[in-house]
C-alpha positions as CSV (number, residue, x, y, z in Angstrom):
1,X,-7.1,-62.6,-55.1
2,X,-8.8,-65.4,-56.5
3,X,-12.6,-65.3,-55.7
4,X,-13.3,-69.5,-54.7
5,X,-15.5,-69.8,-51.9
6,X,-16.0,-73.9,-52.8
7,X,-12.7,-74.3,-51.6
8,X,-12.7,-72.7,-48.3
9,X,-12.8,-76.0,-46.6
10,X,-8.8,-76.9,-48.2
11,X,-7.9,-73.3,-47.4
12,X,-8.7,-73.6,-44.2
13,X,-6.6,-77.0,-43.6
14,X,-3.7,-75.1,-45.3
15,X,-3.3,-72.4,-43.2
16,X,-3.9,-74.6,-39.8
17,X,-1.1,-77.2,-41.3
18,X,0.7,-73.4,-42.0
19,X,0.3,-72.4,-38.7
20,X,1.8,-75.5,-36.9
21,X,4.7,-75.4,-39.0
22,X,5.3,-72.0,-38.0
23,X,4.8,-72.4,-34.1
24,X,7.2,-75.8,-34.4
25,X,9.5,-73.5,-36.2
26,X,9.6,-70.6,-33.8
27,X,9.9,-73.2,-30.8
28,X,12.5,-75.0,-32.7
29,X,14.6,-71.7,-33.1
30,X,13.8,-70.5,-29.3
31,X,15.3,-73.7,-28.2
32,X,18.5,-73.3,-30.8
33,X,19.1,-69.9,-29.5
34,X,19.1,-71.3,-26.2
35,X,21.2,-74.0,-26.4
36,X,23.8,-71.7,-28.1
37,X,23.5,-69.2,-25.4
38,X,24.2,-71.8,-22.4
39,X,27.1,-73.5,-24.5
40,X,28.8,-70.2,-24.4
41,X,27.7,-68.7,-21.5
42,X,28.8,-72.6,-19.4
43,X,32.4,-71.5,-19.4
44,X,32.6,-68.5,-17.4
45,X,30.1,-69.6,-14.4
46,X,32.4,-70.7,-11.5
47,X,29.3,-71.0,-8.6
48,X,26.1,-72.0,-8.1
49,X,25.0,-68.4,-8.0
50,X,27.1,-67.4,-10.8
51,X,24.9,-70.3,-12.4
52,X,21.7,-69.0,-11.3
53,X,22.8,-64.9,-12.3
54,X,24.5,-65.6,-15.8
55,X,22.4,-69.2,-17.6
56,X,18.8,-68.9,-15.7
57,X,19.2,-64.7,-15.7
58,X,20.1,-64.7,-19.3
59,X,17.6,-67.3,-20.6
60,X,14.9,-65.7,-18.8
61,X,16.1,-62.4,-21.1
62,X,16.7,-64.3,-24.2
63,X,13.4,-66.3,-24.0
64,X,11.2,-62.6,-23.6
65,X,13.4,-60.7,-26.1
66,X,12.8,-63.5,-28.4
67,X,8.8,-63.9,-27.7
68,X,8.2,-60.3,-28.1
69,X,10.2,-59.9,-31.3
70,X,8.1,-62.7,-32.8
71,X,5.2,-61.7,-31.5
72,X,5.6,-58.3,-33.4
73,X,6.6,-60.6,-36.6
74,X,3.8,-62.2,-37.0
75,X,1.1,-59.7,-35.9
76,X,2.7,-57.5,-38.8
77,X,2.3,-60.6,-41.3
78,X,-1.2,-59.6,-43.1
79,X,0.0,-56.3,-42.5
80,X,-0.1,-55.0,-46.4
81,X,-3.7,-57.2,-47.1
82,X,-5.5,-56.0,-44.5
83,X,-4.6,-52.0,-45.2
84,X,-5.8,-52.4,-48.7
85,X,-9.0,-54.7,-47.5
86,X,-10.1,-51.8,-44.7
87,X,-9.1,-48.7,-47.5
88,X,-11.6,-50.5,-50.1
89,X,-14.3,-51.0,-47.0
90,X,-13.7,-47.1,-45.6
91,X,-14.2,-45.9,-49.4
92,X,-17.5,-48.2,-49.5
93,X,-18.9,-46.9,-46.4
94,X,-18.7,-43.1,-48.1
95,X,-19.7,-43.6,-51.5
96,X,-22.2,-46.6,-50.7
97,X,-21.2,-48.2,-54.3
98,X,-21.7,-51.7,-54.2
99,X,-20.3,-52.7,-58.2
100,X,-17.4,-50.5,-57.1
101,X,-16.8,-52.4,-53.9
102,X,-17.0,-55.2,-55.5
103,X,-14.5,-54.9,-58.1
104,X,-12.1,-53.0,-55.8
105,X,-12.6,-56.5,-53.5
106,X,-11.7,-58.6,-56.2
107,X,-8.9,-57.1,-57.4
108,X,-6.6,-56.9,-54.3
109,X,-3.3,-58.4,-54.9
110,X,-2.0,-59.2,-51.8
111,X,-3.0,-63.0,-50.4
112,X,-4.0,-62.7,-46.7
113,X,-1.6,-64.8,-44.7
114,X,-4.2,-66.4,-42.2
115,X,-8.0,-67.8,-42.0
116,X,-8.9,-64.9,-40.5
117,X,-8.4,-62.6,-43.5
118,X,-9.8,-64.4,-45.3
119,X,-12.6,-65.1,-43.8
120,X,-12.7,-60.9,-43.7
121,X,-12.4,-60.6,-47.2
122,X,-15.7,-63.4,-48.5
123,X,-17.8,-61.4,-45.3
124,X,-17.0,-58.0,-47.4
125,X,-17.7,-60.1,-51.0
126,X,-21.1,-61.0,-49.6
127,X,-21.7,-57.1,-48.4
128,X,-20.7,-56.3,-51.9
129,X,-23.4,-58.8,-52.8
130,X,-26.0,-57.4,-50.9
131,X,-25.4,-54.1,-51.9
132,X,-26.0,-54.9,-55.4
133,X,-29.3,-56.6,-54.0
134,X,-27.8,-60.2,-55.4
135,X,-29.2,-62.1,-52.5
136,X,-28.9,-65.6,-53.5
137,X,-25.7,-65.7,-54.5
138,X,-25.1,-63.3,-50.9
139,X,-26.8,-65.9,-48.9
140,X,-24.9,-69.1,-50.5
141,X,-21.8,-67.3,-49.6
142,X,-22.9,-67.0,-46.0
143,X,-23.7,-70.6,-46.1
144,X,-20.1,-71.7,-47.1
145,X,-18.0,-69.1,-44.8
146,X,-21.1,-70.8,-41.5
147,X,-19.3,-74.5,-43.1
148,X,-15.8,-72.7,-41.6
149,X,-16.5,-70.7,-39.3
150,X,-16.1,-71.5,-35.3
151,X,-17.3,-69.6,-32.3
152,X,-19.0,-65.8,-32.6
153,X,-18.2,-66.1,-36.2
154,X,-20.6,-69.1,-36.8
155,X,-23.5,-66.8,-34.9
156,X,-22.7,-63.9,-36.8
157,X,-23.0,-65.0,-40.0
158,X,-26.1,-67.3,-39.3
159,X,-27.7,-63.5,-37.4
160,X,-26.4,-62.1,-41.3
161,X,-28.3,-65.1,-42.9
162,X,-31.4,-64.5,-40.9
163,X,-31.3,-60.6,-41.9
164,X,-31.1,-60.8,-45.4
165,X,-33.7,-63.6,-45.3
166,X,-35.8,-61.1,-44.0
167,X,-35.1,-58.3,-46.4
């Protein structure tokens, strides 16, 4: 991965355009599969609760079938990224090597697939940084992931800002 923290700001507007693409697509598709279903399934109701038991029954079952499989999709997306990201961090908790972590950080190949990760990945950059005792450059990085960050995020980092201030 590409180490850029001056363009967190665009990265983050990618992945939220990236993400409502994705939930207009999955709707999109959900509604598809639905209309299919009814067109074929129209034929053999002869009742109105023959109507109720074979369209409403059977959309209700499409519609949660569907919603679980892509909810399994997509919390498996980042799957490979974060494996790698959490095997470099449990190896820096043993051996306490900051240069290591560091270059082991840097080095990952697989792109996270949300904000999230990589969010994750520039928090573990500016441990590495710390580590190393590099506490400017571990500080400005705080300062650009606070720019992003929403929520308990936000607090953390400005709580991590406020530590190593006091280092």
């Amino acid at each position: 991965m590409i180490y850029e923290p001056e363009h967190l700001k665009d990265r983050k507007a990618m992945y939220e355009k990236r993400e409502k693409w994705l939930v207009r697509f999955v709707f999109s598709a959900w509604a598809l599969l639905l209309f299919i279903y009814v067109n074929i399934a129209i034929s053999h109701v002869k009742s109105t609760l023959g109507f109720l038991g074979i369209i409403i029954g059977g959309m209700v079952i499409i519609t949660v079938i569907y919603f679980f499989t892509m909810f399994l999709i997509l919390m498996r997306r980042g799957n490979q990224f974060k494996k790698t990201n959490n095997s470099i961090v449990k190896e820096f908790h043993e051996s306490k090597n900051g240069e290591l972590f560091l270059e082991r950080l840097l080095a990952i190949e697989a792109a996270p697939k949300d904000m999230n990760d990589e969010m994750i990945w520039y928090l573990n950059i500016a441990t590495a940084f710390n580590a190393l005792g590099k506490k400017n450059e571990c500080i400005t990085l705080f300062k650009q992931l606070e720019e992003i960050a929403t929520g308990k995020d936000k607090e953390y980092i400005q709580n991590s800002i406020h530590l190593i201030q006091k280092q």
